[in-house]
C-alpha positions as CSV (number, residue, x, y, z in Angstrom):
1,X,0.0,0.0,0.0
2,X,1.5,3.4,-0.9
3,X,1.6,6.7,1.0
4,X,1.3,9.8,-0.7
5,X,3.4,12.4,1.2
6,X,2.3,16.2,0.6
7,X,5.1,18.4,1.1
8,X,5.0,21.6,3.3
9,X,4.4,24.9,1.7
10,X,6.9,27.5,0.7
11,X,7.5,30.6,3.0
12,X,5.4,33.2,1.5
13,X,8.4,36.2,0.3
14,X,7.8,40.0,1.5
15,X,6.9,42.1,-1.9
16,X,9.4,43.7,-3.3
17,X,9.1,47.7,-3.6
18,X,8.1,48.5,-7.1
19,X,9.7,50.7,-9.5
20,X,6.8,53.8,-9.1
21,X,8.3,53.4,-4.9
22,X,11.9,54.2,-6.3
23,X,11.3,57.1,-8.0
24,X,9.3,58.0,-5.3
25,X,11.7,58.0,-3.2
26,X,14.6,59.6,-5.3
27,X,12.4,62.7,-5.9
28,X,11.9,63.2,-2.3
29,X,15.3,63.3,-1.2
30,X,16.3,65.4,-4.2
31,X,13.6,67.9,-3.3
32,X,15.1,67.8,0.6
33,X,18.6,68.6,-0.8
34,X,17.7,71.4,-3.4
35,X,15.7,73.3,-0.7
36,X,19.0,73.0,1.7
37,X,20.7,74.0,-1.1
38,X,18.8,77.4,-1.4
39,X,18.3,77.9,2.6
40,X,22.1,77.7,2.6
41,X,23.0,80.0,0.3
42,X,20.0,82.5,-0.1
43,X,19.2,82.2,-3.1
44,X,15.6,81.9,-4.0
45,X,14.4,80.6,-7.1
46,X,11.1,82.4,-9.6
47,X,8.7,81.0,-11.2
48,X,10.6,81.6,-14.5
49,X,13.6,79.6,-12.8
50,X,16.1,82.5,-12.9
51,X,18.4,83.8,-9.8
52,X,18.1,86.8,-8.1
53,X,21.4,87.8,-5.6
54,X,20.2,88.7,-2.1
55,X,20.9,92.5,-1.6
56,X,24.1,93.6,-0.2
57,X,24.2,94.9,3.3
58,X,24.9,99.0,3.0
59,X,27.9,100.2,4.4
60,X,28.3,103.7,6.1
61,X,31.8,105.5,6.3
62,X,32.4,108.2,9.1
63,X,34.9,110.8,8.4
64,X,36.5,112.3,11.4
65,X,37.3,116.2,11.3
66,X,40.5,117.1,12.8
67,X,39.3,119.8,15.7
68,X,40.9,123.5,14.6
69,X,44.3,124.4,16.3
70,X,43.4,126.8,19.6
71,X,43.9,130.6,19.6
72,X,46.8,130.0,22.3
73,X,48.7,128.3,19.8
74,X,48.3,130.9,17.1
75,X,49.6,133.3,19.1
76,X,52.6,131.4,20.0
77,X,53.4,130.9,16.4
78,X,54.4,134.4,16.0
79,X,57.8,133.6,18.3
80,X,57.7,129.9,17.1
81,X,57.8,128.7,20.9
82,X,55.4,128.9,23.9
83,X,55.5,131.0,26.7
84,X,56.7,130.3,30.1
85,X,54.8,132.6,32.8
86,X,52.7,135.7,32.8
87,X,52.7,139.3,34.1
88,X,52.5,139.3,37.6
89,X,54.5,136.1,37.7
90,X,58.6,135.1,38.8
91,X,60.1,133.7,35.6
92,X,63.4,131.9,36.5
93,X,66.3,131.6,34.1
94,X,69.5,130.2,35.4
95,X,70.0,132.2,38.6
96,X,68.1,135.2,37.4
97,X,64.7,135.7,38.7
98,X,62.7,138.1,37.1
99,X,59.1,139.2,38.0
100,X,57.5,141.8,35.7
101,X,54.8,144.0,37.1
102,X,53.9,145.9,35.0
103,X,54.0,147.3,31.1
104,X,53.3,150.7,30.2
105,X,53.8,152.3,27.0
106,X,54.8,156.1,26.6
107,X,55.7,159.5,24.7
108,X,59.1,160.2,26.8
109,X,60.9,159.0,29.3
110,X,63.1,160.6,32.1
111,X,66.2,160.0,31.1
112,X,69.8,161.3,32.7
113,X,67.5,164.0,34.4
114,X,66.3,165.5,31.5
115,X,62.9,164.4,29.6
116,X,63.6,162.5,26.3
117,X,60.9,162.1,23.4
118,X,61.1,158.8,21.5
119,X,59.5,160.9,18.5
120,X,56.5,161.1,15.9
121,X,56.7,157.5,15.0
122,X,57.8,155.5,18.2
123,X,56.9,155.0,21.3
124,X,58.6,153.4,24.7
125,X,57.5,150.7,26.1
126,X,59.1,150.4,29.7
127,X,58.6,146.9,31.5
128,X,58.8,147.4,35.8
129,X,60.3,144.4,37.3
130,X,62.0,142.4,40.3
131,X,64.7,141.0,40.1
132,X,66.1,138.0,42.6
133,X,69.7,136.9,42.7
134,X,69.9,133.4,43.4
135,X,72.9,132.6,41.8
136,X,76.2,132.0,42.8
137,X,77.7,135.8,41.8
138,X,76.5,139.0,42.2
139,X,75.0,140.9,39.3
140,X,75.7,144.3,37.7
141,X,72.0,145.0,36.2
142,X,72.5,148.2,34.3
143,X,75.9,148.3,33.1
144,X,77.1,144.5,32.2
145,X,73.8,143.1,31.3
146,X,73.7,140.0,32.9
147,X,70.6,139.7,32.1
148,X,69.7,139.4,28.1
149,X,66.8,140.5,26.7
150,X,64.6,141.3,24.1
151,X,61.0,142.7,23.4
152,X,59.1,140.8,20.6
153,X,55.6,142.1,18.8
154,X,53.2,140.3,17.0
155,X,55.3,140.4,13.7
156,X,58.2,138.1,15.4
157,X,60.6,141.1,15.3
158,X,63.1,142.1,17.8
159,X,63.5,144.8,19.9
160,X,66.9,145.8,22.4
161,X,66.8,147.6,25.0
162,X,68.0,151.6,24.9
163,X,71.6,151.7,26.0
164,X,72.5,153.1,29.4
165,X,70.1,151.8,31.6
166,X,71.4,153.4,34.3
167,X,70.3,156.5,33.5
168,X,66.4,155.6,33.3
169,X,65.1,156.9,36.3
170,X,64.7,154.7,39.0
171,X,67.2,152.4,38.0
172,X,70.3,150.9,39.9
173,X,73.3,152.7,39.5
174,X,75.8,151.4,37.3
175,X,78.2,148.9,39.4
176,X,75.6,148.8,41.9
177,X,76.1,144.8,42.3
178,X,72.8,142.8,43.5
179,X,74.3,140.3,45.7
180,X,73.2,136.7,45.9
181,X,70.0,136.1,47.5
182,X,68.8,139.9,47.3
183,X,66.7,141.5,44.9
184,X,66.4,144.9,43.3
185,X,63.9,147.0,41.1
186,X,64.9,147.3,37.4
187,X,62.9,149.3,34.2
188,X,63.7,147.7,31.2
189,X,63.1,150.0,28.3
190,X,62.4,149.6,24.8
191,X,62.2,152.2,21.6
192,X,60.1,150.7,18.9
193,X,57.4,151.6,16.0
194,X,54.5,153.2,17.4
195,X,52.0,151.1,15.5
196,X,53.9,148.1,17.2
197,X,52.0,145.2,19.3
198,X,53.6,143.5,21.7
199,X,53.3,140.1,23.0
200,X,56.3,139.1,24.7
201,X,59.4,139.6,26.5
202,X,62.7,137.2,26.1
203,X,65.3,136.9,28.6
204,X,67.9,134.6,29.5
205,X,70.7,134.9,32.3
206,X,74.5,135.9,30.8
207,X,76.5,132.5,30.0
208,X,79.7,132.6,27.9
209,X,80.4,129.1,28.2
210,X,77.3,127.2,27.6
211,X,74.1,128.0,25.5
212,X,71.3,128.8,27.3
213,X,67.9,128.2,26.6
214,X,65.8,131.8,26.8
215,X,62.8,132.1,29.3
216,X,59.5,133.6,27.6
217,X,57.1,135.8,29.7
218,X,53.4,136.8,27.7
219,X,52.5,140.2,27.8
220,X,49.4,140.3,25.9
């Protein structure tokens, strides 16, 4: 007697993606890496398909103006350095101390006893000081001139002092020697155009051996 033996039935297999899935597929992850694509770099796509550049951040330039040089230094231009003190104030130069107190302009001066015009187109200008010793010598200040000096205007120029200063009035004698650690009274005294503006007075204690550096007093 035979047996008929049936035999068991095949696993049943998964189905297998078709080819519509794959495309799909593909067009979905294109899609997801063109619109990174544009996020990324900003540029967004018409209708038409042409590009159009983002706009350009605008950029602003400031221009700094230099601030205009002050009057003070104007003024100092006109002797090409800056002044050291005021009227009213001691203005040191080596051992020579020198406070002037006062500027007054005139006609005439006494001069020798007698009165002495400086003429139609000139005036004086007579600067009062103090002087102070406080060197190391004493000082002769009329006759040697151990003190040099000079009266400058507003055009830069020049001025010396008239000669014999002994003989303004009210001066030291000359020889009278201011000693060390004293001080005196002393006019200096100036001719110059009578349209002239001064601004400053230049002095500078005597030094043969070694060049000194001139003290500056403003007398505007």
């Amino acid at each position: 007697m035979s047996t008929n033996v049936v035999p068991p039935p095949m696993p049943t297999q998964p189905p297998q993606p078709g080819k519509k899935g794959h495309t799909n597929a593909f067009i979905i992850g294109g899609a997801a890496i063109i619109a990174g694509a544009i996020v990324g770099t900003g540029i967004a796509i018409s209708g038409s398909g042409d590009d159009t550049a983002k706009p350009q951040p605008t950029v602003t330039v400031t221009e700094t103006v230099e601030p205009e040089p002050a009057a003070e230094e104007d003024a100092a231009a006109a002797t090409g350095q800056n002044t050291d003190t005021k009227v009213g104030e001691e203005a040191r130069n080596g051992g020579a101390v020198v406070k002037v107190t006062k500027m007054v302009e005139a006609d005439s001066i006494t001069f020798a006893g007698a009165h002495k015009s400086a003429g139609p187109d000139a005036k004086y200008v007579i600067l009062k000081t103090v002087v102070s010793n406080e060197g190391k010598a004493s000082m002769d200040l009329t006759c040697s001139l151990p003190i040099v000096n000079a009266l400058i205007d507003d055009q830069g120029r020049r001025f010396d002092s008239i000669e014999d200063l002994y003989d303004v009035a009210g001066n030291p004698e000359c020889n009278a020697q201011l000693q060390p650690g004293f001080d005196d009274q002393m006019q200096f005294v100036y001719r110059i155009p009578k349209d002239s503006v001064v601004t400053t007075w230049e002095f500078s204690e005597y030094d043969l051996e070694n060049e000194v550096t001139p003290t500056l007093v403003d007398l505007t």
